[in-house]
C-alpha positions, 0 to 999 in steps of 0.5 A: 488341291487339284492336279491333272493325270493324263490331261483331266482334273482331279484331286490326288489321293496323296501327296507323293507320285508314288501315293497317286500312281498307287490310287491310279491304278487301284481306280483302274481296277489293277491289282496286280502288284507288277503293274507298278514296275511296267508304268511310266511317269512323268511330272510336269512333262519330266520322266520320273524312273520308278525308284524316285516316285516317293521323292517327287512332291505334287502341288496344285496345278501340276501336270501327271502322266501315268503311261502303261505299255500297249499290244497291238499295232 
């Protein structure tokens, strides 16, 4: 199956948001358990809150994004 996070190809390591957004960030190199609770989500161009991750499904071809806040200006 193959899907789209944050605009590029790839195929997901699980079949649930939650399952993707917790590879994401563990390929990012971020361990850190609070990451998961300042991320945004989004499937298919809809936000996701947090506490439906594990509910939303992903089939091929659907769209991901995993946004994280910045500082700066």
């Amino acid at each position: 199956m193959q899907i789209y996070i944050n605009g590029r190809p790839c195929r997901p390591a699980g079949e649930t948001l939650a399952e993707i957004v917790e590879h994401f960030l563990i390929d990012r190199g971020d361990l850190d358990p609070r990451s998961r609770m300042t991320i945004g989500t989004a499937h298919n161009g809809v936000f996701v809150p947090r506490e439906q991750r594990r509910r939303c499904r992903v089939a091929p071809g659907d769209r991901i994004e995993i946004l994280a806040p910045m500082q700066g200006g």
